[in-house]
C-alpha positions, -999 to +999 in steps of 0.1 A: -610-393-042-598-409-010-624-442+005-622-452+039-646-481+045-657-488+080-639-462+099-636-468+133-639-508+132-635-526+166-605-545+151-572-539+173-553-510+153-519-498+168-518-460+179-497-452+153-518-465+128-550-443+141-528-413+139-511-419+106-551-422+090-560-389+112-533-370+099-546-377+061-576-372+072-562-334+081-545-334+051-578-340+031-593-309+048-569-286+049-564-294+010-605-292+007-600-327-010-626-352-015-630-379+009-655-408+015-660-426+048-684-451+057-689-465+097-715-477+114-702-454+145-724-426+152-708-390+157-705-390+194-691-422+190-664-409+166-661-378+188-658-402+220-632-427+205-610-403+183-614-370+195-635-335+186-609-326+163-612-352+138-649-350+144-651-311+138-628-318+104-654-349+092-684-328+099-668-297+084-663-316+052-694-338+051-716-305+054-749-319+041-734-345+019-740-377+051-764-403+047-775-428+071-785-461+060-804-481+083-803-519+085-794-549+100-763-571+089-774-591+061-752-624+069-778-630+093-801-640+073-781-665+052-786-700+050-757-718+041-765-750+022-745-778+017 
């Protein structure tokens, strides 16, 4: 099983970088091998920012299996004390 956590950040990633993680991403399809992903992008997003075909290959292996889990960022709401 392969975790990428919060795919498509807004941190500055090099070019190379994006396309090295896209190519595994292929990899994991093509080799129907398990992958989880969280982001808080939505699919257009993903689609706008890296392209339909990583999009197409992410839906194709999500199928049914996505979940959306709606919230706000809980670091708002803490109070530091000191």
């Amino acid at each position: 099983m392969l975790m990428i956590d919060d795919y498509g950040s807004s941190r500055r990633t090099s070019d190379g970088a994006l396309d090295f993680l896209e190519d595994v991403i292929m990899q994991r399809y093509d080799g129907a091998r398990p992958i989880l992903i969280t982001t808080n992008l939505s699919g257009q997003d993903i689609e706008a920012g890296r392209g339909a075909r990583v999009w197409s290959r992410l839906k194709g292996m999500a199928r049914e299996n996505v979940f959306t889990i709606n919230g706000g960022d809980f670091r708002d709401n803490f109070r530091w004390e000191v």
